[in-house]
C-alpha positions in Angstrom: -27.6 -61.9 37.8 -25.7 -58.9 39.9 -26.2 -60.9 43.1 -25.0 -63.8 41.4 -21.9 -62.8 40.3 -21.3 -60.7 43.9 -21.8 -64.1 45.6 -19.4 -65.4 43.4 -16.7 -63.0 43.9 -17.7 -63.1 47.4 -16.6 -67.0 47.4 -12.8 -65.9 46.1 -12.1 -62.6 48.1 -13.1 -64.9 51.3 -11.6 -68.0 50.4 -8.4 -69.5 51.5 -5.9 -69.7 48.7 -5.8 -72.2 45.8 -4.2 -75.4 46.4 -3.9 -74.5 50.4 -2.6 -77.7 52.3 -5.7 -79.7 54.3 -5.7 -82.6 56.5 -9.3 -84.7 56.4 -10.5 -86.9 59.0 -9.2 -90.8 59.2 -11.8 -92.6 57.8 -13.7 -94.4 60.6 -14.7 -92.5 63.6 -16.5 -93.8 67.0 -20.0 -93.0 67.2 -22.2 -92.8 70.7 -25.3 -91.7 71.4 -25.6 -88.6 73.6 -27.6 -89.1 76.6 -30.1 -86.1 77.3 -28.8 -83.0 78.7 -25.0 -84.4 78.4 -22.7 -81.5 77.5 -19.1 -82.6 77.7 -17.3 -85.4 75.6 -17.9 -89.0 76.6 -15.8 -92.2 76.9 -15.8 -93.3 73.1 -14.7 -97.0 74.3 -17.8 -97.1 76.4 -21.0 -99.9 75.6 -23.3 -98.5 73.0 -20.6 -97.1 70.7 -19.6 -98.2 67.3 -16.7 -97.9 64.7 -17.7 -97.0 61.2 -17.1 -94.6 58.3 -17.3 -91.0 59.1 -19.8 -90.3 56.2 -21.9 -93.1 57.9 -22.1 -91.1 61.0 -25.8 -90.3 61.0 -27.5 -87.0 63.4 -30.7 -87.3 60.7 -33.6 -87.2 63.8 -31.3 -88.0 66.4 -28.2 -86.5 68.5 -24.9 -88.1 68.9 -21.1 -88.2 69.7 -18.5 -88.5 66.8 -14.9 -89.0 67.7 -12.3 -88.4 64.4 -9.1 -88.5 64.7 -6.9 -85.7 61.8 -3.8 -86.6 61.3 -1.4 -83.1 60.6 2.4 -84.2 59.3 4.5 -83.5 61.6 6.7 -79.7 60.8 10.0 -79.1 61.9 9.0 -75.7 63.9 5.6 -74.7 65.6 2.4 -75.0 63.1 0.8 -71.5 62.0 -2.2 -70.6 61.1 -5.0 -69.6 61.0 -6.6 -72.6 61.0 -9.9 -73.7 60.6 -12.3 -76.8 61.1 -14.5 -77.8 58.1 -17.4 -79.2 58.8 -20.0 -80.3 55.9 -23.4 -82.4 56.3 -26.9 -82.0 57.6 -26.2 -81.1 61.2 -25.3 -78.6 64.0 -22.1 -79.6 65.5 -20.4 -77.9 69.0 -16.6 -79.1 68.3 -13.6 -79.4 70.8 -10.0 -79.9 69.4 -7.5 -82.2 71.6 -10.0 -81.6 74.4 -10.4 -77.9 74.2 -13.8 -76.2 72.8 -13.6 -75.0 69.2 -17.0 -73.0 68.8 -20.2 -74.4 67.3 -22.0 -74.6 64.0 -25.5 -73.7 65.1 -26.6 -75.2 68.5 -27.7 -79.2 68.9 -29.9 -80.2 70.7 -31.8 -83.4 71.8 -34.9 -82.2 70.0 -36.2 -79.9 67.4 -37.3 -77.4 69.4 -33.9 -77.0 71.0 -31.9 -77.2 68.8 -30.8 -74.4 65.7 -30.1 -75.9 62.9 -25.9 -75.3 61.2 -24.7 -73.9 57.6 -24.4 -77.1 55.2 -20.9 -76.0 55.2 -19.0 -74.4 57.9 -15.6 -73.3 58.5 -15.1 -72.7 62.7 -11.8 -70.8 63.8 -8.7 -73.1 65.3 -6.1 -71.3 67.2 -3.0 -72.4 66.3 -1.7 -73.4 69.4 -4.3 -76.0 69.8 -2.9 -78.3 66.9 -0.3 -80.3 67.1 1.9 -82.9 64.9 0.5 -86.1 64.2 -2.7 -87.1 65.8 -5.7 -84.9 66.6 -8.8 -85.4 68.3 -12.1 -83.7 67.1 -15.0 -84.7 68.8 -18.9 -83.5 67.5 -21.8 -83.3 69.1 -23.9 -83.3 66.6 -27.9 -83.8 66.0 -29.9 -83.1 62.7 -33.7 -83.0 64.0 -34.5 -80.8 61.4 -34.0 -83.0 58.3 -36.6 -83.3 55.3 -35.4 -86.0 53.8 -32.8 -89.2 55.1 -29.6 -89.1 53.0 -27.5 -92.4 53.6 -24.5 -90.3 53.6 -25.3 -87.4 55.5 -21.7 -86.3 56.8 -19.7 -85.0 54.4 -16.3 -83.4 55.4 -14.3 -83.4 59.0 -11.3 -81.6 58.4 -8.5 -79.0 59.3 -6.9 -76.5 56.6 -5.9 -72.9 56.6 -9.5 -70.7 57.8 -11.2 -69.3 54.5 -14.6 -68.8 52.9 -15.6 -73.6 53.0 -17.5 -72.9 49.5 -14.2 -72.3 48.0 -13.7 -75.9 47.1 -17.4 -76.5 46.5 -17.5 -73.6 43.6 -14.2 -74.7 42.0 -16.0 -77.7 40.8 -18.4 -75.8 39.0 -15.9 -72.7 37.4 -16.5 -74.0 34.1 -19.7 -74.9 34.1 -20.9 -71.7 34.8 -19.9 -70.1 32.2 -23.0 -71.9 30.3 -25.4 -69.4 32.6 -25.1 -66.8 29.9 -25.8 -69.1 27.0 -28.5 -70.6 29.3 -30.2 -66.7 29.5 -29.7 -66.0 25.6 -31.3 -69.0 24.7 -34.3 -68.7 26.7 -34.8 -65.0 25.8 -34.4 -65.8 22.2 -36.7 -68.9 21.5 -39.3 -67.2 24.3 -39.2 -64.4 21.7 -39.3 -66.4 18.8 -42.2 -68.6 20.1 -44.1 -65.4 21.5 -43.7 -63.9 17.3 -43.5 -66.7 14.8 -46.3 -69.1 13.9 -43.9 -71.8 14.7 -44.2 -72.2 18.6 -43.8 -75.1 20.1 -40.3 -76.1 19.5 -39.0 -73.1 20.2 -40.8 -73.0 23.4 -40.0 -76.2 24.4 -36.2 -75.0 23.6 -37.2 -71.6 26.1 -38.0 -74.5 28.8 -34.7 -76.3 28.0 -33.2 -73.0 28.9 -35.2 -71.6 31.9 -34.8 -75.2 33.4 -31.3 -76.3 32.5 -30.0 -72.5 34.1 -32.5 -73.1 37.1 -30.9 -76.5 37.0 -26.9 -75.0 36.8 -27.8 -72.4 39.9 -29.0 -75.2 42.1 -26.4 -77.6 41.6 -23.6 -75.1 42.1 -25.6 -73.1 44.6 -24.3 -74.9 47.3 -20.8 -73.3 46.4 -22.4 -70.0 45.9 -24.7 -69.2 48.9 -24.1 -70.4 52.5 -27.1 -71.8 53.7 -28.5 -73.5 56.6 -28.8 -77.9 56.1 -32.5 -78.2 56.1 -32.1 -76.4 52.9 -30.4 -79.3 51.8 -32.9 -81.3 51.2 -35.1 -79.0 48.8 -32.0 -78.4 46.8 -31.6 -82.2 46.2 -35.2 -82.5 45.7 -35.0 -79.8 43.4 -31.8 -81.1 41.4 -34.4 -84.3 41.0 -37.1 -82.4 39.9 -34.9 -80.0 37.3 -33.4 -83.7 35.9 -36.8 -84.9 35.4 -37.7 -81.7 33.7 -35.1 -81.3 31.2 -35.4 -85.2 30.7 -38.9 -84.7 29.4 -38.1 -81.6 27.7 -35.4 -83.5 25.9 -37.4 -85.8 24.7 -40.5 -83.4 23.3 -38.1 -81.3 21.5 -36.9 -84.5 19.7 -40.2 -85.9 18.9 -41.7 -82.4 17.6 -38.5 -81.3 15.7 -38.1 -85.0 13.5 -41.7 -86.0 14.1 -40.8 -89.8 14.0 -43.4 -91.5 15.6 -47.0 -91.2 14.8 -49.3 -89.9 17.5 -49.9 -93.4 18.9 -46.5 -93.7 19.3 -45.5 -90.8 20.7 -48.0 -91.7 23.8 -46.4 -94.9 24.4 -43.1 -93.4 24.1 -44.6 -90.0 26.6 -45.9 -93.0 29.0 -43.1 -95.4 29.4 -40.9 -92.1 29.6 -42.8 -90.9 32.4 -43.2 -94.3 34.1 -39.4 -95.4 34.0 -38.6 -91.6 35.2 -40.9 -92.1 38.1 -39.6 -95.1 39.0 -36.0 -94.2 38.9 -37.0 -91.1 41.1 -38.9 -93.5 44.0 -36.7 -96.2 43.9 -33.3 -95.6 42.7 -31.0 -94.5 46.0 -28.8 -91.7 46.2 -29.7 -88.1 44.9 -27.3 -87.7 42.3 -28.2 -91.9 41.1 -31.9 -90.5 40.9 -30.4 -87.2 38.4 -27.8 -88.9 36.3 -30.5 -92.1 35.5 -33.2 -89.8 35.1 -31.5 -87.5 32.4 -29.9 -90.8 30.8 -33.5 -92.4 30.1 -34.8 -88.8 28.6 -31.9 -88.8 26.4 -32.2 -92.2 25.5 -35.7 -91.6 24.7 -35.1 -88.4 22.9 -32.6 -90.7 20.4 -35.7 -92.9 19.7 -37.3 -90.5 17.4 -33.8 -89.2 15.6 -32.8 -92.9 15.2 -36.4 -93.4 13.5 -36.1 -90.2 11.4 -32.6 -91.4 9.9 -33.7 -94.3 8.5 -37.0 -92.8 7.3 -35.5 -90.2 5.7 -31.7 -91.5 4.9 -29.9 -88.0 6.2 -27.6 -87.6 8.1 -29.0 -85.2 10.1 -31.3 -86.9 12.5 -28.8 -89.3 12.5 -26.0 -86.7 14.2 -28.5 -86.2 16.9 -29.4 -90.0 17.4 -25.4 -90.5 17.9 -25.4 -87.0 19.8 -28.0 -88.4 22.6 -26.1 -92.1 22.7 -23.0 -90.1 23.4 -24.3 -87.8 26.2 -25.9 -90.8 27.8 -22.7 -93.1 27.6 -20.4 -90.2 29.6 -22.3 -91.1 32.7 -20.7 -94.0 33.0 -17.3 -92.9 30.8 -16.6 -90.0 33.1 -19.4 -90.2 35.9 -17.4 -87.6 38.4 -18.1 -85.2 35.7 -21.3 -85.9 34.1 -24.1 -83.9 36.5 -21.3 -81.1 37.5 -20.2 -80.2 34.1 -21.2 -82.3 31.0 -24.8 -81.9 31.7 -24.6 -78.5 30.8 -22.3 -78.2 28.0 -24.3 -80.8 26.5 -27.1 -78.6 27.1 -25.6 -75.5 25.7 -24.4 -77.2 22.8 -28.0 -78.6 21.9 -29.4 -74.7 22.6 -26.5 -73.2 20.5 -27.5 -75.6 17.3 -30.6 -74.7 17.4 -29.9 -71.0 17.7 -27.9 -71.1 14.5 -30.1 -73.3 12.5 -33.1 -70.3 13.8 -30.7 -67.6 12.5 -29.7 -69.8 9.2 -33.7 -70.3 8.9 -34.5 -66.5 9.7 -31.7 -65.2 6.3 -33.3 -67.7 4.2 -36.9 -66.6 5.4 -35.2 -62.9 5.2 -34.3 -63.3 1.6 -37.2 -64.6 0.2 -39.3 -62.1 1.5 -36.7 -59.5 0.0 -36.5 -61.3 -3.1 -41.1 -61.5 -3.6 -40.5 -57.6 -2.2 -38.3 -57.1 -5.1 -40.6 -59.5 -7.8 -43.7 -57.8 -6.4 -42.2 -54.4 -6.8 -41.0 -55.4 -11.0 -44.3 -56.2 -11.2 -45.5 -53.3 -10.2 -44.0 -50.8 -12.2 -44.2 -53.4 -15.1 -47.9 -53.0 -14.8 -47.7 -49.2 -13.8 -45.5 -48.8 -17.3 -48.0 -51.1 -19.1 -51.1 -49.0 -18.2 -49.2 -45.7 -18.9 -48.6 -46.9 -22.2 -52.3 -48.0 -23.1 -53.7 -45.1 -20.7 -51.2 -42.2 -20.3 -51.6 -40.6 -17.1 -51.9 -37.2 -17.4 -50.1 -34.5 -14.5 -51.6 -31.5 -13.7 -49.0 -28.4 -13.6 -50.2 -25.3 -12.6 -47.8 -22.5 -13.6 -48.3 -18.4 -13.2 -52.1 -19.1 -12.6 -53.1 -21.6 -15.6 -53.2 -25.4 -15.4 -51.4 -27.1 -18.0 -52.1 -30.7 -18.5 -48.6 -32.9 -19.4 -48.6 -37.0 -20.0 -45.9 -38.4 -17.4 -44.1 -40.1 -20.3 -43.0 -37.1 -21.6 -41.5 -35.9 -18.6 -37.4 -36.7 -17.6 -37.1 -35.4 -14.0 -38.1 -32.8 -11.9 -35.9 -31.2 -9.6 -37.5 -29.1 -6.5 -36.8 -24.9 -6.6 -37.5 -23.4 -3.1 -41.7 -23.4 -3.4 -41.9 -24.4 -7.0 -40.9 -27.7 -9.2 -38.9 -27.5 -12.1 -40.3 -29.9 -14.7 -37.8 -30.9 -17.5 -39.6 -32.7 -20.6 -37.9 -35.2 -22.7 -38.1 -33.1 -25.4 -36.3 -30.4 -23.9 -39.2 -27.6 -22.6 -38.9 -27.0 -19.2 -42.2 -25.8 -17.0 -41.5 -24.0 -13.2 -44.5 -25.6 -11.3 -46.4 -23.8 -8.1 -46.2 -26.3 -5.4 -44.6 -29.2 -3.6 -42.1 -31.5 -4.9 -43.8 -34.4 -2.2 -47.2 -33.8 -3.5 -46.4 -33.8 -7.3 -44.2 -37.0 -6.8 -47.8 -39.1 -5.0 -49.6 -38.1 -8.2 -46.3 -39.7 -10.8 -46.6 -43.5 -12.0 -44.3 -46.0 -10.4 -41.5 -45.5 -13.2 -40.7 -42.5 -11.5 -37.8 -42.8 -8.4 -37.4 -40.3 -6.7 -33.1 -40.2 -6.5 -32.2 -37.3 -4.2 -34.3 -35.3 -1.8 -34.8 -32.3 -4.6 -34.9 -34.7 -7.6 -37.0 -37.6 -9.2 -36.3 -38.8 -12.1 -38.2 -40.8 -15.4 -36.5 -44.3 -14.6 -36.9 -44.8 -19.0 -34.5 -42.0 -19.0 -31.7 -43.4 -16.9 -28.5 -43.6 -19.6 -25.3 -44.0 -17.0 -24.3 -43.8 -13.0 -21.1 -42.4 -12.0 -20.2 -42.5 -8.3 -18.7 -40.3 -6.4 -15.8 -40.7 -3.8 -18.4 -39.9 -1.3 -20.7 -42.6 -1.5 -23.3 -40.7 -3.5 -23.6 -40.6 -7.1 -24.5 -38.8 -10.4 -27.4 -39.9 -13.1 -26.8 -39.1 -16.7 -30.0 -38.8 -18.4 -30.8 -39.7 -21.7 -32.4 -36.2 -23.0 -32.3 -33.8 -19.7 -28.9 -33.6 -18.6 -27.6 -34.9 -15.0 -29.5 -35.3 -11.7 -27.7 -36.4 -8.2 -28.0 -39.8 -6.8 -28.2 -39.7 -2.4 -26.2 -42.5 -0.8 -29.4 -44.2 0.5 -31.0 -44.5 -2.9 -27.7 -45.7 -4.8 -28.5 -49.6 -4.5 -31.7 -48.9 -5.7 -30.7 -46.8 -8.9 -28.0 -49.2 -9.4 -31.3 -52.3 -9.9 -32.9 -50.1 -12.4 -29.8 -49.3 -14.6 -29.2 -53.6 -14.2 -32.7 -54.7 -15.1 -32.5 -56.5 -11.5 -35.9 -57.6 -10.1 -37.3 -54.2 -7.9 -35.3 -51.7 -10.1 -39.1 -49.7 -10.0 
């Protein structure tokens, strides 16, 4: 998490400033081949070049010649800098400016052996002096032997702005939706936790795979902003965006079935199947790399609304119902407000789904709380009901052993006993008073459970409780029925206060 946020501040102390003035490359560029060991520019109007959109400009397996043309608007004085040329796509690119050598995003070459592969996104140095009003000429040779995969886009930026950090632009896409990482982290540490220590496990560790994935998911989609990296990397992030779609698709949709538990086992294998078929067919043969992400997570949320919709009208509540229209609505913004839907929506979406189902745990964990306060407090009345009940048919009978002899006394007829340095003063309802030899601790482990002990030096008959007057302190005084007053302790208030009530656990 340290490196991730240093990276990120990294990206903004580097960067050019906000809202910076840039000038991209005109549309369509001339393409040629590059004949083998051919290192200067050559005559784009030659046989064997073609006209066609810059992003169509394809180095995947093979080197070539591209020829764009920037147009800067024409300033009254001199243009100053610095300047930079951004470069972005799955290539190594040497550049020249107007006819004069820019610098080089790794070195192409005519094979993979020779050549060493560039950044994804690169920002080379201009001098100033080299750009001029109006038309520029930026010529690329560029090769991409190194490529995984074959993107039918693989150039993504020519252009020319003030020099900075190029993930600037890429990162500022993604501001807001990484402010999700942290809910991505609590989530997954709290339902791993919760499935690792309550009987109840899978859907809270299906909900801990929401979050590891959907946070594994966040960094590699915005990692392209947040680490500079060379372009065969590329290709494994895209392949991992898939995968992470696929896996929070699926994820999705188990959470769904296992919390409303719609569709019988039978169906839930169909509805697993024809999940994991139309998923793997989106992935093989839907084109584009964001396509295969946005359909993938549209037909795990679709399939995740199959069991709400089924529990709504099973059960009439509105609950499942909420979700069903939650999952419609998630899947609809893909085509409402597509630019958005894998760079932001995806994971507010997600966060929202985790942060319900963090407060419906904590709501579930108070009402779990106060039921087992409340058989705590039941199992305690009935404890000293029964503890009262036997001292009433059997008397228990407490040995006190004072200057030498052993008197035995019946527990009932005692009203408190307060502890004096090595001995126990023993105060009888009747008013007699006996100093015992010995501890106030062991004396109180042989006493029936209508005895509380109130204060560190005092327990008292709980029979003889009359009245409780509180202090400005917190703490408290008892007055007893037949032996005077005894101290109440802050910590043992609440309970004293049950007893004198006739609340449930006032033994």
């Amino acid at each position: 998490m340290t490196r991730l946020l240093a990276a990120l501040a990294l990206v903004f102390l580097l960067a050019f400033p906000a809202g910076a003035q840039s000038w991209s490359a005109n549309a369509l560029v001339r393409v040629c081949p590059a004949a083998p060991g051919q290192t200067a520019p050559p005559d784009f109007t030659r046989e064997g070049c073609e006209t066609r959109p810059y992003w169509l400009a394809d180095p995947q397996g093979r080197t070539l010649w591209i020829e764009a043309v920037i147009e800067i608007e024409a300033a009254p004085g001199p243009l100053s800098g610095p300047f930079g040329l951004y470069l972005s796509g799955k290539m190594a690119a040497q550049a020249w400016i107007n006819g004069a050598p820019v610098g080089a995003n790794g070195a192409p070459g005519v094979s993979a052996a020779q050549e060493t592969p560039g950044l994804m996104d690169a920002a080379l140095f201009v001098p100033a002096q080299l750009l001029q009003g109006g038309e520029n000429r930026v010529v690329l040779l560029a090769s991409g032997h190194h490529s995984v995969i074959s993107l039918t886009a693989p150039v993504h930026r020519i252009a020319i702005a003030p020099y900075g950090d190029p993930r600037r632009a890429i990162v500022e896409r993604y501001q807001a939706s990484l402010v999700t990482l942290g809910v991505f982290a609590l989530a997954f540490v709290f339902f791993a936790l919760l499935a690792a220590l309550s009987h109840r496990r899978t859907g809270p560790a299906l909900l801990a795979a929401l979050a590891l994935v959907g946070g594994g998911q966040l960094i590699a989609e915005a990692g392209r902003g947040l680490f500079a990296y060379a372009y065969p990397v590329q290709d494994l992030r895209l392949l991992a965006l898939a995968g992470g779609a696929a896996l929070i698709a699926v994820c999705t949709a188990a959470w769904s079935a296992h919390r409303f538990a719609g569709p019988g086992a039978r169906a839930r294998m169909v509805l697993a199947t024809g999940l994991g078929g139309g998923i793997l067919a989106i992935l093989v043969f839907t084109p584009g790399f964001d396509q295969k992400a946005a359909y993938t997570l549209i037909a795990g949320t679709l399939a995740a609304a199959i069991p709400a919709v089924l529990a709504a009208v099973r059960r009439r509540s509105p609950v499942p119902a909420l979700w069903a229209a939650g999952f419609c609505l998630f899947a609809a913004s893909a085509f409402v407000t597509p630019q958005s839907f894998l760079d932001r929506t995806v994971f507010w979406a997600l966060c929202g789904l985790l942060l319900v189902n963090i407060a419906a745990e904590a709501r579930r964990f108070a009402a779990e709380r106060r039921a087992r306060i409340g058989e705590t407090r039941r199992a305690d009345a009935l404890a000293s009901a029964l503890a009262r009940a036997e001292q009433a048919s059997r008397p228990v009978q407490i040995a006190l052993v004072s200057a030498g002899r052993t008197d035995y006394a019946d527990a009932a007829a005692i009203a408190r006993l307060n502890a004096a340095d090595d001995y126990v003063e023993v105060v009888f309802k009747d008013g007699r008073t006996l100093l015992h030899t010995g501890a106030l601790a062991k004396l109180e482990a042989e006493l029936p459970a209508s005895f509380l002990r109130v204060h560190r030096s005092c327990i008292v008959n709980i029979d003889e409780i009359e009245a409780l007057e509180r202090d400005a302190g917190g703490s408290g005084r008892l007055t007893l029925k037949t032996a005077g007053e005894a101290p109440v302790s802050r910590r043992i208030l609440p309970r004293v206060r049950q007893a004198l009530s006739g609340a449930p656990g006032g033994g």
